[in-house]
C-alpha positions as CSV (number, residue, x, y, z in Angstrom):
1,X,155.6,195.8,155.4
2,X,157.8,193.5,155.7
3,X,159.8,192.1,152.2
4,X,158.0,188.5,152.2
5,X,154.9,190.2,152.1
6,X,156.0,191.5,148.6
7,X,156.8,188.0,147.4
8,X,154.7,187.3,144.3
9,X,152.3,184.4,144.7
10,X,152.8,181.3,142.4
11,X,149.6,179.2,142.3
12,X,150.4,176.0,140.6
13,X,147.7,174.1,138.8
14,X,147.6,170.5,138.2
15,X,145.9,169.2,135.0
16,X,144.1,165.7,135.5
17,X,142.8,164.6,132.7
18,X,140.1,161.9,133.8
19,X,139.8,158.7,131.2
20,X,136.0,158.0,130.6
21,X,135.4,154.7,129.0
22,X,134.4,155.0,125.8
23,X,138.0,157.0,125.6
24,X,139.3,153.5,125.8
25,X,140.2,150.7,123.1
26,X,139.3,147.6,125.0
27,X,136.2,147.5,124.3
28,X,136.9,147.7,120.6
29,X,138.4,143.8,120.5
30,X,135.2,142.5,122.5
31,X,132.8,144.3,120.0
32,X,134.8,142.9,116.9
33,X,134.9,139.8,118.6
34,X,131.5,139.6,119.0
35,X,130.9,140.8,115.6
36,X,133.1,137.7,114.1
37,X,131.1,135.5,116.3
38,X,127.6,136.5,114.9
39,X,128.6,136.3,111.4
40,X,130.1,132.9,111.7
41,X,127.0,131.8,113.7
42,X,124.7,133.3,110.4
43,X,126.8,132.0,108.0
44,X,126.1,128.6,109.6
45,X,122.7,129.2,109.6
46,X,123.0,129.6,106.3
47,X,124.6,126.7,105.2
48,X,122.4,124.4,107.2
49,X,119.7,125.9,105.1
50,X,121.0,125.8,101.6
51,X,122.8,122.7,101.4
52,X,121.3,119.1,101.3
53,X,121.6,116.4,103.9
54,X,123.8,114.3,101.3
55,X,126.2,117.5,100.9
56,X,126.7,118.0,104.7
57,X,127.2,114.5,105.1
58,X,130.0,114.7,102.2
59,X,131.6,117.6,104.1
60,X,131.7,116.0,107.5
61,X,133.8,113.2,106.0
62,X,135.8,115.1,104.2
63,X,136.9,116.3,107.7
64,X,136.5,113.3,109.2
65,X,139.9,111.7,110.7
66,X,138.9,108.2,110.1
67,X,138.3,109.0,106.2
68,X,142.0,107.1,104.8
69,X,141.2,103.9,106.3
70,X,137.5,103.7,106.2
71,X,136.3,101.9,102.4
72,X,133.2,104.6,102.8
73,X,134.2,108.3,102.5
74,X,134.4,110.9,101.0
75,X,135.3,110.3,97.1
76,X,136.2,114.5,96.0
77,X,139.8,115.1,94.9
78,X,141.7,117.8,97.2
79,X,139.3,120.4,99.0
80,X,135.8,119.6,98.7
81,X,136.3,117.7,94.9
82,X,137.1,121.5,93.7
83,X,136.8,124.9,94.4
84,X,133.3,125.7,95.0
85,X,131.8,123.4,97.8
86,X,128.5,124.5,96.2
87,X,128.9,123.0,93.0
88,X,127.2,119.8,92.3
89,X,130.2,119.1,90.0
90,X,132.7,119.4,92.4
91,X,131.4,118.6,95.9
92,X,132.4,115.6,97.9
93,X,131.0,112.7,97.5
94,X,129.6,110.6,100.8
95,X,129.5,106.3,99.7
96,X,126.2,106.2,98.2
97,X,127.0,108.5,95.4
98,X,127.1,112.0,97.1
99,X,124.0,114.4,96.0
100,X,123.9,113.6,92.5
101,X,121.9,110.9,91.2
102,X,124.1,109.6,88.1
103,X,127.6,111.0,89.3
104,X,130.8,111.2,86.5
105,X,132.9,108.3,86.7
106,X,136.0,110.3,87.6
107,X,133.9,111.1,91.0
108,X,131.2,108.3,91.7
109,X,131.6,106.9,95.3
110,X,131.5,103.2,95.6
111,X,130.2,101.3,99.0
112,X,131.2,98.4,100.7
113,X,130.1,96.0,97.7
114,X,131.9,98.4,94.9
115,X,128.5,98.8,93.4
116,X,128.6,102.7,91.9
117,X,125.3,104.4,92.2
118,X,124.8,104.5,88.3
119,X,124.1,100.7,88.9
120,X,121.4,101.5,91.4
121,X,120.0,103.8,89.4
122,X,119.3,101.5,86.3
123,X,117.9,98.6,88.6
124,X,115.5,101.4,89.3
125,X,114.9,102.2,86.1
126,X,114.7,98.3,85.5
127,X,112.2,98.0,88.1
128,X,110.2,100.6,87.0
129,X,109.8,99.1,83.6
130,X,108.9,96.0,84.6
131,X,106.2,97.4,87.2
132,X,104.5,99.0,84.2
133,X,104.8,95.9,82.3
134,X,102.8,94.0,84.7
135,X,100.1,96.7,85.0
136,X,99.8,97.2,81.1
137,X,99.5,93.0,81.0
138,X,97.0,92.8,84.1
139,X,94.7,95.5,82.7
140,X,94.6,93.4,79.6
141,X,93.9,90.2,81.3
142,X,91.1,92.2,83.6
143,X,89.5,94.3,80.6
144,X,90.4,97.7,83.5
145,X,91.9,99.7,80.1
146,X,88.8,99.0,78.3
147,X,90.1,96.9,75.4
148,X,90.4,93.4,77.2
149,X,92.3,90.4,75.4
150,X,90.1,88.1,76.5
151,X,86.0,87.6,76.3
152,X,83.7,87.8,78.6
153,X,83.3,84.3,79.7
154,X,86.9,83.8,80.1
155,X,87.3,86.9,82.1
156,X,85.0,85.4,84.7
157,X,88.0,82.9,85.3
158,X,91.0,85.4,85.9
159,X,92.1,87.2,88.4
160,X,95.0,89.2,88.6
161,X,97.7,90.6,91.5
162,X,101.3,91.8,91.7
163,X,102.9,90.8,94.6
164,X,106.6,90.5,95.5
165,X,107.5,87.8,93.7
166,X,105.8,89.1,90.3
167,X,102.5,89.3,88.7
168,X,100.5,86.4,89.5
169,X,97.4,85.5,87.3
170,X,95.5,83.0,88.7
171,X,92.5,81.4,86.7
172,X,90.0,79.4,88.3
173,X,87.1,76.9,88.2
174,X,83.6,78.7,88.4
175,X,80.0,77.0,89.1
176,X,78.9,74.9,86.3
177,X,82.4,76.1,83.9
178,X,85.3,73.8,85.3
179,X,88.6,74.2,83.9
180,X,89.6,70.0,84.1
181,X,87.4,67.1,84.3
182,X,86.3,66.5,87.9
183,X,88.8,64.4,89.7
184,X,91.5,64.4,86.8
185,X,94.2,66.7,85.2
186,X,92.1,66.1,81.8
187,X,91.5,70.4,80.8
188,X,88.2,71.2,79.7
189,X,87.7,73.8,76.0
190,X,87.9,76.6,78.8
191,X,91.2,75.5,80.0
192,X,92.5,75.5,76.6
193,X,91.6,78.4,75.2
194,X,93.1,80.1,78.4
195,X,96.1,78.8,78.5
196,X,96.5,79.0,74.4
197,X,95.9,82.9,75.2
198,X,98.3,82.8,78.0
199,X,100.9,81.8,76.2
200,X,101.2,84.8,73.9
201,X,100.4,87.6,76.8
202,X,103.2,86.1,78.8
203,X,105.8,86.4,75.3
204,X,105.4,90.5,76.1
205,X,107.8,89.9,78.4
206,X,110.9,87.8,79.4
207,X,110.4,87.4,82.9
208,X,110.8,83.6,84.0
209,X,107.7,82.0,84.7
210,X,106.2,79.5,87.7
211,X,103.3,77.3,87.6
212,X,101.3,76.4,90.8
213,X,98.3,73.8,91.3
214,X,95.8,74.2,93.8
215,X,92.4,71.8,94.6
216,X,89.9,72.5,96.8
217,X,89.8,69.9,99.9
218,X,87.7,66.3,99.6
219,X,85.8,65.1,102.2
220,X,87.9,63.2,105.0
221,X,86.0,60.0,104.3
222,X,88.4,59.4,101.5
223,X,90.5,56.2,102.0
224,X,93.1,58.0,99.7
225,X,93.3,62.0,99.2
226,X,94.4,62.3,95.5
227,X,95.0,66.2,96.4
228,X,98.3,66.3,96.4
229,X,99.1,64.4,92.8
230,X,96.1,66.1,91.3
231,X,97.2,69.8,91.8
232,X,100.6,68.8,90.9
233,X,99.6,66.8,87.4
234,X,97.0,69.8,86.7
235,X,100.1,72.4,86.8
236,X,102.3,69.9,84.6
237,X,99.5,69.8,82.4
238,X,99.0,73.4,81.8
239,X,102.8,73.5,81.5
240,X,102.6,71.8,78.6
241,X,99.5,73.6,77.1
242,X,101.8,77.0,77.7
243,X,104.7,74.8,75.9
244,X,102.0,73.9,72.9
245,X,101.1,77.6,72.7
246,X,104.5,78.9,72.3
247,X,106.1,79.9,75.7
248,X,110.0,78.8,75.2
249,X,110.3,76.2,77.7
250,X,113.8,77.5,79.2
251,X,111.2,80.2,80.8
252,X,109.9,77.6,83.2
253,X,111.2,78.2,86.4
254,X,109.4,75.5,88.6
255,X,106.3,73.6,88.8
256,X,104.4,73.1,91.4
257,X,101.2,71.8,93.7
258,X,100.2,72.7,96.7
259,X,96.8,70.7,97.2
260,X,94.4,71.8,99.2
261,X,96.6,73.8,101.5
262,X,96.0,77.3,100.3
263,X,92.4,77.8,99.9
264,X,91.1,81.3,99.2
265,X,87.7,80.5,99.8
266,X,86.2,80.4,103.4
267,X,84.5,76.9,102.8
268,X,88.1,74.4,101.5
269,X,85.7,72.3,100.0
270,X,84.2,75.4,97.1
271,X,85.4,74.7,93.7
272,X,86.6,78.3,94.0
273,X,90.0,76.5,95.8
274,X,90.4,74.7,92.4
275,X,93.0,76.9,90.4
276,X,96.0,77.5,88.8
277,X,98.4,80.0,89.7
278,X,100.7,81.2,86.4
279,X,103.3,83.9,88.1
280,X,105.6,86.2,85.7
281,X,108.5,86.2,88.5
282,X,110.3,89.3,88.7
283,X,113.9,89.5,87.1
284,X,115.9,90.6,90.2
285,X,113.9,87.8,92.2
């Protein structure tokens, strides 16, 4: 044999190590990635649902660009008005007044007219007042609470709406009970005692008061149509008889006639159209 065949045999092995892919960190970053992304998406979610329109508005300004030089914006102080952009107390307010009805006048926002919200919200409260006014003096007038002011034969003669200039009684002429003399602006008993109870109902309140004169039509064969001075002397008349019953006469807003051009009946000529109009005008009219 020869002396290479007694050379010892080397067998070199060659470790690969092959990566698989879930060896690897890469996918690690997009995972937590996505993660971040899904709880920022549910956190939104989130806040969509519990906050109010008016406190998503009030955080949109606050990052608003435009926010130093526009007059309404948000009205907080630093981040948010506080700490907690939850909080009612501290939450920024949009230019209506934020979420809160009656804000603190350290935060209230003001509009373009500078009028705070509080304002709004006692002209509210002012408006509700003197709605209920008006019902309470209309039910009173129409015997619909059960304990009328009035009797039975005068309530024929009333009428009552609210409208949006104010509460408008109107009293009117009924078949065979006129309230003046035919053709003059001489008032019957009927007219009288109306307007003497009138006078106190309307001291309930201090809304300004209109008077308005209405006739129904005469026929066209008329050389002159009186219409127009007769529905104006009737309304000066009762005027007077409010005056005589005690209505202060600085609550006279206007007097007025309007003849025979607003009738409420379907024939101009029925003694329906012959009325008078008292209106309890509304204070912010």
């Amino acid at each position: 044999m020869s002396a290479k065949s007694n050379a010892p045999v080397i067998i070199k092995r060659k470790k690969v190590v092959a990566g698989d892919g879930h060896h690897g960190g890469a996918w690690k970053v997009a995972y937590a990635d996505f993660v971040t992304a899904m709880m920022a998406f549910f956190m939104l979610m989130w806040l969509l649902n519990a906050t109010t329109e008016k406190q998503r508005k009030g955080i949109a300004d606050y990052f608003n660009p435009t926010i130093p030089i526009n007059r309404i914006s948000g009205g907080g102080e630093g981040s948010f008005g506080g700490t907690d952009i939850f909080s009612e107390e501290t939450l920024a307010k949009n230019g209506t007044g934020a979420s809160q009805k009656h804000p603190t006048a350290d935060h209230e926002a003001r509009g373009n007219t500078g009028t705070a919200a509080e304002d709004a919200g006692k002209d509210d409260d002012q408006a509700e007042a003197e709605a209920e006014a008006f019902e309470d003096i209309a039910e009173s007038l129409t015997a619909r609470s059960g304990e009328s002011m009035v009797s039975e034969e005068m309530a024929r003669h009333i009428v009552t709406r609210v409208t949006d200039e104010g509460l408008i009684v109107e009293i009117f002429d009924v078949p065979g009970t006129p309230l003046f003399q035919d053709g003059s602006d001489e008032p019957t008993q009927m007219m009288r005692d109306l307007a003497a109870m009138m006078a106190p109902v309307f001291g309930l309140v201090l809304n300004e008061v209109a008077v308005g004169g209405h006739t129904r039509a005469e026929p066209v064969v008329l050389a002159e149509n009186p219409v127009w001075d007769l529905s104006s002397s009737r309304a000066s008349r009762v005027r007077r008889l409010l005056q005589d019953g005690g209505l202060p006469e600085r609550r006279i807003q206007r007097v007025s006639g309007f003849a025979d051009r607003k009738p409420v009946a379907a024939n101009p000529m029925a003694v329906r159209n012959n009325r008078i109009e008292m209106i309890l005008l509304r204070q912010n009219g």
